[in-house]
Phi, psi and omega in degrees: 000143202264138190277161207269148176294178193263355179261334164307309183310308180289336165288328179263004149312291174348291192283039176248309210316309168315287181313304171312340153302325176243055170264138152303133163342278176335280201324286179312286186323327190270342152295285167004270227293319204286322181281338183272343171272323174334298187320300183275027167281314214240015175330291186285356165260033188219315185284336164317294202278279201309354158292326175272341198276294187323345214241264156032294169281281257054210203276098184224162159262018128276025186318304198302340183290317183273346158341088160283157156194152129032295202253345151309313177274354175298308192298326195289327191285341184292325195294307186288351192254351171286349196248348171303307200268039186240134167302159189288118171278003161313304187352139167275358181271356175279330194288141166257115208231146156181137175286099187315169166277352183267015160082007161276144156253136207240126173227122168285082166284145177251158202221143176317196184238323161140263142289147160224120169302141150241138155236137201228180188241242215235069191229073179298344162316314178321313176311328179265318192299305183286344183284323168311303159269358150276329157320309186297337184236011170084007155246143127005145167187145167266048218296158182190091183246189200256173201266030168237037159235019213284008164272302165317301150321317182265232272294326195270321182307322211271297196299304204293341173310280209323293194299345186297307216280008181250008170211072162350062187215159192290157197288317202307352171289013182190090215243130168230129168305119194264349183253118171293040181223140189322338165310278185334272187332322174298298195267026134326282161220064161258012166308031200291156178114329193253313162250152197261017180163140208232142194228154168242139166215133173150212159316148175311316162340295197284324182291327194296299192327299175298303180316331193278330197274302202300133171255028161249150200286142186255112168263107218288163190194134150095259221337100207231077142282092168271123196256124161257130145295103145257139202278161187290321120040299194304169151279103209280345170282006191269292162313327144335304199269316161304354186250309139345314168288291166335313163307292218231341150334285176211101200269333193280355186244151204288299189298001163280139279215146174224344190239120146269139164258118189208117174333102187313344192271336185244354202279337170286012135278355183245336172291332172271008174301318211294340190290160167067036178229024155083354179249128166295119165318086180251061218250156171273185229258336161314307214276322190308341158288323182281348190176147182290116199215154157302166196253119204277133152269082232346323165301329155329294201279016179226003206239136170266099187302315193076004180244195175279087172225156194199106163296156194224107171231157172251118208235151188282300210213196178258341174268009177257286166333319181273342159302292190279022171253320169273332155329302198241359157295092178299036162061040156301250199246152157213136179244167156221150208222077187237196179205008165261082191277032131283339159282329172279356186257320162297261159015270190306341191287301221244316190293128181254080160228170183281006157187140176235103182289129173257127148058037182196135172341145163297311187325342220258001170258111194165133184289311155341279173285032174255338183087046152269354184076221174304175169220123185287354177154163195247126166271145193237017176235180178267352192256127133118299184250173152183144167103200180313126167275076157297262190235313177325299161330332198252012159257213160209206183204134187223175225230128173260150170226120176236128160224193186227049176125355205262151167268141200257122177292000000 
């Protein structure tokens, strides 16, 4: 069969989109429900596909982001079945009503968006995670992931097809572009008219590329310098094990922590915990006194490794941290680690990210531990979304008006 262009694909997404817009609650739930057994039906024949995608990458550091395993695709079907038991954001109890004095009523519905594109890099959880939650919320989605999961990507797109047509709904509703080349992508988001939202997840590289490019509307996602600040304050074994967790937990994912920001009154108590935990060292010319580190560089303080790597800056006071944190950030995550909630009330106050953490892992921004079920992405801008996108998210709204005759005079 001859393969479909990325505008053939997308038109006949496109035309899937109405229908999927009028599934019942039951309905959406019960593909849902249908899609997380597959997964674990089909485990060896996804690790099978995701083995050739490893062999492929090779020795790389995003390997652990294309990692399959066993109790990974488990997580992924628990993750889909969190999203059955998540309220309908369709719901008409979403809705906002209210009655003019000139007697029309006004209802703020909320409604799909319609198609909604992804383009992603070497994550196949993405693949299920967005079909899910475009299913859920009554949209269509065009998937375009890179080409070093792309095995792994068609095989989980093939079940899930399978379950559309086995609930007699179009496969195409759940669609993936198989050509991995900068073309597709390029021409991905110049669909306007076909698609009504382009979500980018990945590297930093990939998200600039869509924002700059794309003419169809975009919601920037992922791209995470994240930062913990200990506060002079602090509890410093407590601040140990959250800057750690933060760290080294899944190092390869945007809410792992990349910058310590560390108070001068704690950091030669606090810096030599760090030698010797398995992380390369980058410190400014303060910290290169208390303990042995390369010496960082600005370009350092801008750059999201995704490995065991950890910048070190040392700071005088809490307003020279939170400067130099809005400075280098990509408006993710900041987490402080204080015993002072006036420094924490400052902190959360004056930091311009899309979350801000007190006295807890960076790790904890996921639509998972938010109680969103899955997540189509963590936004890291201001307009429509930010932070974890869960099912709220993935609508919009349009405004019904009823009236009993009148003319505006």
């Amino acid at each position: 069969m001859e393969r479909l262009s990325v505008r053939e694909a997308a038109q006949m997404a496109k035309k899937t989109a109405a229908e999927v817009a009028l599934l019942t609650l039951d309905e959406r739930n019960q593909v849902i429900s249908a899609i997380a057994e597959s997964l674990e039906a089909h485990i060896s024949e996804i690790l099978a596909a995701n083995a050739k995608d490893l062999e492929n990458m090779g020795n790389h550091p995003m390997r652990d982001r294309l990692l399959l395993t066993e109790e990974r695709i488990l997580a992924i079907a628990s993750a889909t079945r969190d999203v059955v038991q998540l309220p309908d954001p369709l719901d008409v109890k979403f809705d906002e009503t209210w009655t003019r004095p000139n007697g029309l009523k006004i209802t703020k519905h909320r409604v799909p968006f319609g198609l909604i594109g992804m383009i992603y890099e070497a994550r196949p959880n993405v693949t299920v995670d967005a079909a899910v939650l475009c299913l859920k919320s009554g949209n269509a989605c065009l998937l375009r992931g890179g080409s070093d999961a792309i095995e792994s990507n068609r095989v989980l797109t093939t079940l899930m097809q399978d379950v559309l047509r086995k609930q007699n709904l179009p496969e195409a509703a759940i669609s993936l572009i198989e050509d991995t080349s900068r073309d597709s992508a390029t021409e991905m988001m110049h669909l306007k008219g076909i698609l009504d939202l382009l979500i980018p997840r990945g590297g930093a590289g990939l998200i600039q590329s869509v924002v700059e490019h794309a003419t169809v509307p975009v919601i920037e996602t992922g791209s995470g310098i994240c930062h913990v600040y200990v506060d002079e304050t602090a509890d410093l074994d407590k601040a140990f094990d959250i800057l750690i967790n933060s760290k080294t937990q899944r190092p390869s994912v945007c809410n792992s922590a990349e910058t310590l920001v560390v108070h001068e009154a704690v950091a030669a108590a606090f810096l030599p915990r760090l030698e010797n935990q398995g992380i390369e060292l980058r410190g400014d010319a303060t910290a290169q006194k208390i303990i042995s580190c390369q010496l960082a560089s600005d370009e350092d303080f801008h750059t999201e490794y995704n490995a065991l790597i950890l910048n070190i800056k040392v700071v005088s006071n809490l307003t020279e941290a939170i400067a130099f944190i809005n400075n280098h950030s990509t408006h993710h995550t900041e987490c402080i680690v204080s015993s002072d909630e006036t420094h924490i009330e400052d902190f959360q106050r004056r930091i311009d990210s899309a979350v801000i953490v007190a006295n807890a892992s960076t790790r904890f921004t996921d639509g998972f531990e938010f109680g969103f079920g899955a997540e189509i992405g963590i936004s890291t801008q201001k307009l429509h979304a930010r932070g974890p996108m869960g099912l709220a998210e993935m609508t919009t709204y349009k405004y019904l008006i009823q009236g009993e005759g009148q003319v505006r005079a």
